[in-house]
C-alpha positions in Angstrom: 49.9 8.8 60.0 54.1 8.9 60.2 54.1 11.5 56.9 50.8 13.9 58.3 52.4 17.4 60.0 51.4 18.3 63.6 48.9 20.9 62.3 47.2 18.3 59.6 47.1 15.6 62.5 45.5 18.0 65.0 43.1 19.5 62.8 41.9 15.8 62.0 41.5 15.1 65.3 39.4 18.2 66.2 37.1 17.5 63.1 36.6 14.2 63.9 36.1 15.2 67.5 33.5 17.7 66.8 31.3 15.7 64.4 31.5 12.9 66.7 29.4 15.4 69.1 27.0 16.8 66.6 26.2 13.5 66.3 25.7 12.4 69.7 23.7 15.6 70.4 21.0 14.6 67.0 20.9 11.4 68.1 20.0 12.5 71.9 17.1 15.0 70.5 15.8 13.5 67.8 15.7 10.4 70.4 13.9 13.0 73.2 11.5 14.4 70.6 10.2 10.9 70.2 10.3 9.7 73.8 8.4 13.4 74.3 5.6 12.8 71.5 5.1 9.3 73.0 4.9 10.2 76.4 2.2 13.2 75.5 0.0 10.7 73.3 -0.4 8.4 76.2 -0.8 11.3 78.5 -3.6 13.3 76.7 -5.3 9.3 76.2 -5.5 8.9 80.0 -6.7 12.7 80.4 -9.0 12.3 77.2 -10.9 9.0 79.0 -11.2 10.7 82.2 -12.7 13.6 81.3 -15.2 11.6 79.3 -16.1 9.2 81.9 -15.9 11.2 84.4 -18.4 13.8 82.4 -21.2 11.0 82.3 -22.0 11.1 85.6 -22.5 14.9 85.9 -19.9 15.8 88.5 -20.0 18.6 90.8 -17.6 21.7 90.7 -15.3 20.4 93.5 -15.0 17.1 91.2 -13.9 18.6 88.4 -11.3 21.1 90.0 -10.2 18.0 91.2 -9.4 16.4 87.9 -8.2 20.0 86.8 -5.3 20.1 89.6 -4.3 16.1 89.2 -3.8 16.6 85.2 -2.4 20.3 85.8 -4.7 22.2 83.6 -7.2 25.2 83.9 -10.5 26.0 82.3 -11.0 28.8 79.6 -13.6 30.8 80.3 -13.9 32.6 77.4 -16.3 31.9 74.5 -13.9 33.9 72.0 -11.0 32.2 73.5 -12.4 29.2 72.8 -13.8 29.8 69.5 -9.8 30.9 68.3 -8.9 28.0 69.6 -10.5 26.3 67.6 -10.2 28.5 64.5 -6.6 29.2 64.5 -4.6 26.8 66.8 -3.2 23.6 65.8 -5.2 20.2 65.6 -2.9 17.8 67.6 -4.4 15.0 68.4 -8.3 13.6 68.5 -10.0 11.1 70.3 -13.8 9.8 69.6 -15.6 7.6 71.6 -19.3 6.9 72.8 -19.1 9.2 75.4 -17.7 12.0 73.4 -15.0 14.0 72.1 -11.4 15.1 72.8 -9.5 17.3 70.4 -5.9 18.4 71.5 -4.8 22.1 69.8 -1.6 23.6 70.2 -0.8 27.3 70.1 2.9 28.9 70.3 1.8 29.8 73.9 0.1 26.3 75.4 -1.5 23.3 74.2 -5.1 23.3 74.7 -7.6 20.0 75.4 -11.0 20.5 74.0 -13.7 18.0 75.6 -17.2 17.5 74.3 -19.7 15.5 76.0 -23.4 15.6 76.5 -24.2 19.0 78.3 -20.7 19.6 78.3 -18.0 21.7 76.9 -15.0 22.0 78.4 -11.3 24.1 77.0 -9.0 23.3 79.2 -5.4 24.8 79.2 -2.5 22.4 79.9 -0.4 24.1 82.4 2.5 21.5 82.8 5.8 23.1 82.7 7.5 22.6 79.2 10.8 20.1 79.2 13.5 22.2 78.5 15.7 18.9 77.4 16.3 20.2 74.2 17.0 23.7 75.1 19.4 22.7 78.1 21.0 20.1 74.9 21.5 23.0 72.9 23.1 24.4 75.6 25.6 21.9 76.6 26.2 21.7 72.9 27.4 25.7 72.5 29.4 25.4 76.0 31.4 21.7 74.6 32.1 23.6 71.0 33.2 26.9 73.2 35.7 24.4 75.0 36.8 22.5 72.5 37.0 26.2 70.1 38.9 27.2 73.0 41.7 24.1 73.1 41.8 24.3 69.5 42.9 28.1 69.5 45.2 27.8 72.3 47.2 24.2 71.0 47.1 25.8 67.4 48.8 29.3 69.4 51.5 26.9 70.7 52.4 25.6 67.1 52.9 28.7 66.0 56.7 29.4 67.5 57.2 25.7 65.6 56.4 27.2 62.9 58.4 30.1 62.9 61.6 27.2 64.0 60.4 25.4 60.9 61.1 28.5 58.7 64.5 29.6 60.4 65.6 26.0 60.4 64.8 25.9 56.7 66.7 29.8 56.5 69.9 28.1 57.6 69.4 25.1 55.7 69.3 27.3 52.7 72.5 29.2 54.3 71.8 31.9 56.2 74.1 31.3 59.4 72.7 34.9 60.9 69.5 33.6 62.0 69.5 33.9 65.6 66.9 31.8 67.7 65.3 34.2 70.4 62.0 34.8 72.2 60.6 30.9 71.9 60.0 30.4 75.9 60.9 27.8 78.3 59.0 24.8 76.9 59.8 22.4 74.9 60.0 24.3 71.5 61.6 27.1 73.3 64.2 24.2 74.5 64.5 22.9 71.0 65.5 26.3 69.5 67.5 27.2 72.3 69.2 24.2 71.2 69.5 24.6 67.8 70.7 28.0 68.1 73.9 26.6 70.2 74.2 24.2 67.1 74.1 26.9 64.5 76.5 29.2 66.1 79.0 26.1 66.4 78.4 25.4 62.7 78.8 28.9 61.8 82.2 28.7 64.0 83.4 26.0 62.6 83.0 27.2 59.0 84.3 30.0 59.7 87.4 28.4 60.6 87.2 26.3 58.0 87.4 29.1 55.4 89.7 31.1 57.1 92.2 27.7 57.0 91.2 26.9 53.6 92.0 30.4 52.6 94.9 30.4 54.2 96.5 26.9 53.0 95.6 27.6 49.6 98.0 31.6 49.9 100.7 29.5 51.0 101.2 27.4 49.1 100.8 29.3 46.3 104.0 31.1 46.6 106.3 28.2 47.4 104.2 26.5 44.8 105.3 29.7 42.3 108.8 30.3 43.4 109.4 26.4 42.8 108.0 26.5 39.3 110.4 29.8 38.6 113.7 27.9 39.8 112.4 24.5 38.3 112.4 26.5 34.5 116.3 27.3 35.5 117.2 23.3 35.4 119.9 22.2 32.5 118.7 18.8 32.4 115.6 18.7 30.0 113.5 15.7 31.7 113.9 16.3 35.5 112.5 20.0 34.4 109.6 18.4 31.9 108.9 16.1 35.6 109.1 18.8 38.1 106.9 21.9 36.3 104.5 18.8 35.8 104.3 18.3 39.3 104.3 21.9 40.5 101.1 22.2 37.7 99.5 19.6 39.3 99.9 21.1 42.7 98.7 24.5 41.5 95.8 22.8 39.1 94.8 21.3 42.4 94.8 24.2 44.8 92.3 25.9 42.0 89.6 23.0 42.0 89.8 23.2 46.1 89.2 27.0 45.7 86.6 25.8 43.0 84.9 23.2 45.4 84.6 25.6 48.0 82.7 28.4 45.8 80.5 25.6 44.8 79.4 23.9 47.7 79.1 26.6 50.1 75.7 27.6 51.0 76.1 31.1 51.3 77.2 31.8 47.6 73.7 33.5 45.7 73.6 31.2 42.6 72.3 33.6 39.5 70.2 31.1 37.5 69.0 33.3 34.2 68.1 32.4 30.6 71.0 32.1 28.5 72.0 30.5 24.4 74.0 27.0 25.0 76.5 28.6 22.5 77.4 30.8 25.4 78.0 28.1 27.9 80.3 26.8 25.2 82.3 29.4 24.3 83.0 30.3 28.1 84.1 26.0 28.5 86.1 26.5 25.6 87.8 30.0 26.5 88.9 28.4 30.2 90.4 25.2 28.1 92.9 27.3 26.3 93.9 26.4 22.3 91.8 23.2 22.7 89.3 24.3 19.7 90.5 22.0 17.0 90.0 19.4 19.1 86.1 19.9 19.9 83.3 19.4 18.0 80.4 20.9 18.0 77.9 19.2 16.8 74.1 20.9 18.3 71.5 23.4 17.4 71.6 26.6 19.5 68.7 26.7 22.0 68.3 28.3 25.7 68.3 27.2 28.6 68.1 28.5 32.3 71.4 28.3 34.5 74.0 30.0 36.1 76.4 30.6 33.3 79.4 30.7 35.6 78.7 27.5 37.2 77.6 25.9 34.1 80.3 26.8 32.0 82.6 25.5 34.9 80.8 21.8 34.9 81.2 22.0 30.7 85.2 23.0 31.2 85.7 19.8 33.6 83.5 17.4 31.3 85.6 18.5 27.4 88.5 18.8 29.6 88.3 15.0 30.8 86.8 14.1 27.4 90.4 15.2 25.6 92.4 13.7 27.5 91.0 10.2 28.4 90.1 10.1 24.5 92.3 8.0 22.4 91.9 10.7 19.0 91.8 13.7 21.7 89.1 15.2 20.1 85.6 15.1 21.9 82.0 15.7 20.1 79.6 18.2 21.9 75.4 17.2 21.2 73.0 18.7 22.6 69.3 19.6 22.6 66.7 21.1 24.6 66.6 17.4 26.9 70.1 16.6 27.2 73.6 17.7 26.4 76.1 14.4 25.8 80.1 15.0 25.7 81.0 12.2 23.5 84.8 10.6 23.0 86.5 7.8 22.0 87.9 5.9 25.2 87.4 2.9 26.9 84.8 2.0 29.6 84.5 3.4 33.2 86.2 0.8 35.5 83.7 1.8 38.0 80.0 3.3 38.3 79.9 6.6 37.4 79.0 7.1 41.3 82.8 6.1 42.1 83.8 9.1 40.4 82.1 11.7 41.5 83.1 11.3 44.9 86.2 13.9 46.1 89.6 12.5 45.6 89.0 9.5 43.0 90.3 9.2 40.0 90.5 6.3 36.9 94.1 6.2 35.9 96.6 7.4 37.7 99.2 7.9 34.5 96.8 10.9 33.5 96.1 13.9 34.7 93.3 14.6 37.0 92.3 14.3 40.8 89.4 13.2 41.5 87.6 16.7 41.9 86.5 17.6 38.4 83.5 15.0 38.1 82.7 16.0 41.8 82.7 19.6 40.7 80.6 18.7 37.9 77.8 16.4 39.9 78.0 19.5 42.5 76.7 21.9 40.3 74.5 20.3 38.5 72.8 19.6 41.7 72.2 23.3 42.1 70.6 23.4 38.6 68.5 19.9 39.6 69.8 18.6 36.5 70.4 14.4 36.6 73.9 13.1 35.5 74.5 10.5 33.5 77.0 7.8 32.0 77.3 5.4 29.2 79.5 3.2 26.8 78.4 2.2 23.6 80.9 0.1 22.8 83.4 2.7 21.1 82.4 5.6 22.9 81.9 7.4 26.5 79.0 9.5 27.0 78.6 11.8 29.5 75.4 13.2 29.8 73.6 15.6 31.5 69.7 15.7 31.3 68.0 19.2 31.2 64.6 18.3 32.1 63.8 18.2 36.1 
């Protein structure tokens, strides 16, 4: 019951609810129809040996008004009444004896006791009021399914504004920080989103700033960053130069995979995810690696696939670029297919789980270049795509490899 949603969990209950009292109300009539049939059998046996004793001894008028008023019935007059009684209404019950006869028939209007005894012949109508227990059952039915109809309606009404959180909440999980939370009330939802709404416009504050110092940071230091690397190029000795435009590159290498982890993870960037040849991914890796063609290998059958090429050809670039220089021949093999693509080179084993390195700011040996952002740039966008990443050593070789199939 922890997993079911409100609406699921209500709806349960209701059902159960109302069966429970369609089945309490079949029970009660067909129970009262029987207690009713029972009750009329043993009624119409006491009026059926009354009449037929009581005819023996010839009684008088007043006698038999008598017996009329104590079983509540009246006498048909009528010879054609009596003879369509007998024609058309329904046989309900008969009773023989030595004194005579009692047949009960019923009409859609009254029930009807015929008595024949010697030198009589008696139709009497029964005039006892009908029991209405079914009717006023019925009734008490409709009103209980009108009530609980009616606390259905109005509990389902008040779900609705969750609802409508559910699907802004999900909005701004997706990354729209514009939603605003308005009109939801003073109850408890309306609380909630009022809330929330403080909380998003906080977020959307503090990623604001964020970006803004991101932005910032990553402008200024790109000039001092630039000027250095000038005046570095202007140094006689040969190795402090070789040292220091090494360090500056690493500075400006860096300040591009921020800018790159930034793109990547924000919520607000559209991702354009479109069918596209795996050539094309390739070429793009292989343009943004500069003069690094001889030493990949490309070893694959075009097919297509669905991604965002930009992206894509991004998390390829990090993967050959790590691949050439961890690899001992710097030269790594591309294969691929339409269930995985694997970025194969010669170097030894991960130290770690592959889950050490795709965290921000790690990074395997420090004697070569890279900072710890280029695996998390890769796991980041393959994320987007819902594509798994994985990692193996056969012995000779590191395979990186990214599975294609959800």
């Amino acid at each position: 019951m922890k997993n079911i949603s409100i609406t699921a969990f209500i709806n349960t209950i209701f059902i159960i609810a109302f069966m429970a009292i369609l089945t309490t109300f079949w029970l009660f009539i067909s129970w009262d129809k029987e207690r009713h049939v029972i009750y009329e059998k043993q009624r119409y046996t006491v009026m059926a040996d009354a009449f037929l004793s009581g005819l023996q001894f010839s009684p008088s008028k007043k006698q038999l008004d008598k017996l009329y008023r104590y079983f509540k019935v009246d006498s048909v007059k009528s010879q054609e009444d009596k003879l369509d009684i007998v024609n058309n209404a329904k046989l309900l019950y008969v009773k023989e004896s030595s004194f005579g006869r009692v047949r009960i028939f019923v009409t859609k209007k009254a029930k009807y006791i015929y008595v024949q005894n010697y030198g009589y012949n008696l139709m009497l109508k029964d005039k006892k009021p009908k029991k209405y227990n079914q009717e006023i059952a019925l009734f008490l039915l409709g009103l209980v399914s009108s009530i609980m109809v009616f606390i259905y309606v109005t509990l389902m009404g008040k779900l609705l504004p969750l609802r409508r959180l559910n699907r802004e909440v999900k909005a701004f999980g997706d990354g729209n920080l514009d939603i605003e939370l308005k009109n939801y009330g003073n109850d408890e939802i309306g609380k909630i989103a009022k809330s929330f709404d403080v909380a998003i416009k906080s977020i959307k504050q503090h990623i604001n700033s964020k970006n803004l110092f991101m932005r910032n940071m990553m402008h200024e230091l790109k000039t001092p960053i630039t000027k250095g690397r000038i005046v570095v190029e202007t140094l006689e000795d040969e190795e402090d130069r070789e040292i220091l435009i090494r360090a500056f590159d690493r500075m400006n290498e860096i300040i591009t995979e921020l800018a790159q982890v930034e793109k990547i993870t924000s919520k607000n960037v559209q991702h354009c995810i479109e069918r596209v040849k795996f050539s094309t991914i390739v070429r793009g890796a292989k343009s943004l690696l500069l003069d690094q063609d001889e030493s990949i290998i490309e070893d694959y059958e075009d097919f297509e696939i669905q991604a965002d090429v930009r992206l894509l050809t991004v998390a390829l670039k990090n993967l050959l670029d790590n691949g050439i220089k961890f690899s001992k021949n710097h030269k790594v093999t591309i294969k691929a297919d339409k269930q995985k693509i694997e970025i194969i080179s010669q170097s030894e084993a991960l130290k770690e789980p592959l889950e050490y390195y795709i965290e921000p700011f790690s990074q395997g040996e420090k004697k070569v270049h890279g900072y710890g952002l280029g695996l998390y740039i890769v796991k980041s966008i393959l994320d987007i795509h819902h594509y798994a990443f994985r990692y193996r050593h056969d012995g000779k070789n590191s395979i990186f490899s990214i599975l294609l199939k959800k």
